[in-house]
N, C-alpha and C positions, 0 to 999 in steps of 0.2 A: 554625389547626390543620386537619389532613386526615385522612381517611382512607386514602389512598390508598398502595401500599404503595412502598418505595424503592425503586428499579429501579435504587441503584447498588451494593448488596445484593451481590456474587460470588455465585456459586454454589457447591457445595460441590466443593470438589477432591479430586479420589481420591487414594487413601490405597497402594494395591495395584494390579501391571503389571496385571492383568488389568479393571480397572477402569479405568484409563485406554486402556487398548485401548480400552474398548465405548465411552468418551465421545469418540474421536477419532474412531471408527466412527459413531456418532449425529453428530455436528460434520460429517461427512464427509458424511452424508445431510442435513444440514440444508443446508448449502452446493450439491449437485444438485439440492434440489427446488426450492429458492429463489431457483436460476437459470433452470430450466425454465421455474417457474411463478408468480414472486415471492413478495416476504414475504409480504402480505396473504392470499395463497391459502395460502400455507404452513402449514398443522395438527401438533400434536403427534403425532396420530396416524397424518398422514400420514407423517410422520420414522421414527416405529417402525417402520412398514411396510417403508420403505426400507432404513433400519438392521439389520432383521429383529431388532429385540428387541420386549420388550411395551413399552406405553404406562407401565406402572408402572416399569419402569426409566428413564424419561426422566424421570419426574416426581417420583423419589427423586436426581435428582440436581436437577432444576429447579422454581423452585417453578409457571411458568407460562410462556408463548410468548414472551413479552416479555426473560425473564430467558434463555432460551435463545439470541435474537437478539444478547444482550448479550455471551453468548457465541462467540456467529460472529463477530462484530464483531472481538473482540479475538483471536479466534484467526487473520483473514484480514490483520488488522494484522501482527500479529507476525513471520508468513509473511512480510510483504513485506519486514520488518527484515532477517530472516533473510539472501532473495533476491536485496536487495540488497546485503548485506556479502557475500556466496559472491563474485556478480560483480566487485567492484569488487576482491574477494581476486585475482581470475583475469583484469584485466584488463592492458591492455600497459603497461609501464614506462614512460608519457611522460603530458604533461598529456592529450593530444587522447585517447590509451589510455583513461583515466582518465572520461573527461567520453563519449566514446563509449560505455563501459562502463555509465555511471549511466544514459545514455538508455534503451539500450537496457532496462535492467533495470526501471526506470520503465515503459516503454511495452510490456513485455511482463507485467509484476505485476498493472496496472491491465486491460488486456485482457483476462486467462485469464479470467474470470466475467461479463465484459460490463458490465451496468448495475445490475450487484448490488452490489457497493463500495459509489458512491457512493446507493444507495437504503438500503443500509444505515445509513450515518451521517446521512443524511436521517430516518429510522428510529429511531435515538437521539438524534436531537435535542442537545437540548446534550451529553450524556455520550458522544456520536460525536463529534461536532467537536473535546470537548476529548482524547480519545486520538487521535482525527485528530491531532492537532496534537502529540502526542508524538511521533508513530509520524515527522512531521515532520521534527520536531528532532532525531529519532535519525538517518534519513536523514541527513538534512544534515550530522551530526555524523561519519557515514563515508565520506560525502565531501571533506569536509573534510581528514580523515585518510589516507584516498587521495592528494590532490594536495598534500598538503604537503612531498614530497619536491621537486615539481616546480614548486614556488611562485614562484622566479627569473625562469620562464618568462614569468608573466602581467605584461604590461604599463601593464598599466591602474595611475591614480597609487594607486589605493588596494587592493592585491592580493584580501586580504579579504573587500572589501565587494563587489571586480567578481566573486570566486568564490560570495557569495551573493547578487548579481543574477543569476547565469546557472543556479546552481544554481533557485530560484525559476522560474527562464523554463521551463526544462525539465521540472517538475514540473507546470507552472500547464498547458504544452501538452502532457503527457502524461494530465493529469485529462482536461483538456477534450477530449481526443480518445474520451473511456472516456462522455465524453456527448453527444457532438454525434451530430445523424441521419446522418451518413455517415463515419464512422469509418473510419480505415487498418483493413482488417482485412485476415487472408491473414497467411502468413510474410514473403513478398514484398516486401507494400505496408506490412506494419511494420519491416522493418529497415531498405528506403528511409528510412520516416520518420525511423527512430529516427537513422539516419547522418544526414539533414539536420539534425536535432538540434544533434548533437553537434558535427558541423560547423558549425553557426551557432556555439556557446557557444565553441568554442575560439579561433573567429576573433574574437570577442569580446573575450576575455581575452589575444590576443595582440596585439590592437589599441592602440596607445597613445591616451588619451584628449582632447581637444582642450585641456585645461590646460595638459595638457606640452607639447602641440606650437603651441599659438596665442601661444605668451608667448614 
């Protein structure tokens, strides 16, 4: 047994538009301070500040810092579900459209806050990882759905499985770009990137794979 309280607990959700204003608003300051100045430095108090409400409306919604993070967490996720179904809605009618599209949206989701993401889900510990890993499979999941019109295209012997190794490839080098000490950063140097991307994964999937062709 523990004491210790449950931090997978939600917080309480507002009930009235005007309440969820001031908690988008407080979310919204919690996410600037804690790019500026990280989690660890990040106070309740200092959020009110930024929020411009009192400390007591932060902590009628939250019971403590922890449960607040819990909340950033899964509000920055969401966002990127969002950010990247918009894109891949608006991207061009063809496989390489498609997979250009998720790069880019990838390597610009994971950039807008730097090295807050992933300090975040570092941060919650297992219950990061394991929305981490929703937030995943929902990606993946519209992607999916994205290139299924164009699934003829991919040559590879096993269409599927070659659209989630390249999916994964893309993801794995859009994280690691959001932590490495020299990051693409710039408009510039991230849509570069984001097109070698894309363009790696496409030529991937239009590549037939040496089963078919050695036999």
């Amino acid at each position: 047994m523990t004491d210790e309280p449950d931090r997978s607990v939600r917080y309480r959700e507002p009930r009235q538009a005007r309440s969820a204003a001031t908690l988008a608003r407080v979310l919204r300051a919690a996410e600037e301070l804690a790019s500026s100045i990280g989690l660890e430095e990040m106070t309740m108090t200092g959020v009110a500040e930024c929020a411009g409400v009192s400390v007591g409306t932060i902590y009628r919604r939250f019971e403590d810092k922890e449960q607040l993070i819990t909340a950033l967490a899964e509000r920055m996720l969401e966002r990127r579900e969002e950010f990247v179904a918009e894109q891949l809605d608006k991207a061009e009618p063809s496989l390489a459209g498609v997979m250009a599209a998720y790069a880019h949206a990838l390597l610009q989701s994971f950039a807008d806050s730097g090295n807050l993401f992933p300090e975040l889900l570092r941060a919650r510990a297992g219950a990061g990882v394991e929305r981490g890993a929703r937030t995943i499979t929902e990606i993946h999941r519209l992607l999916l759905a994205a290139a299924s019109p164009y699934a003829r295209q991919i040559r590879r012997s096993d269409p599927e499985r070659a659209l989630d190794t390249a999916a994964r490839a893309v993801l794995g080098a859009c994280f690691h770009n959001s932590v490495r000490p020299d990051p693409a950063t710039g408009p510039a140097a991230q849509h570069r990137y984001a097109d070698e991307l894309g363009d790696m994964a496409t030529a991937y999937l239009l590549t037939p794979d040496r089963r078919r062709t050695d036999g």
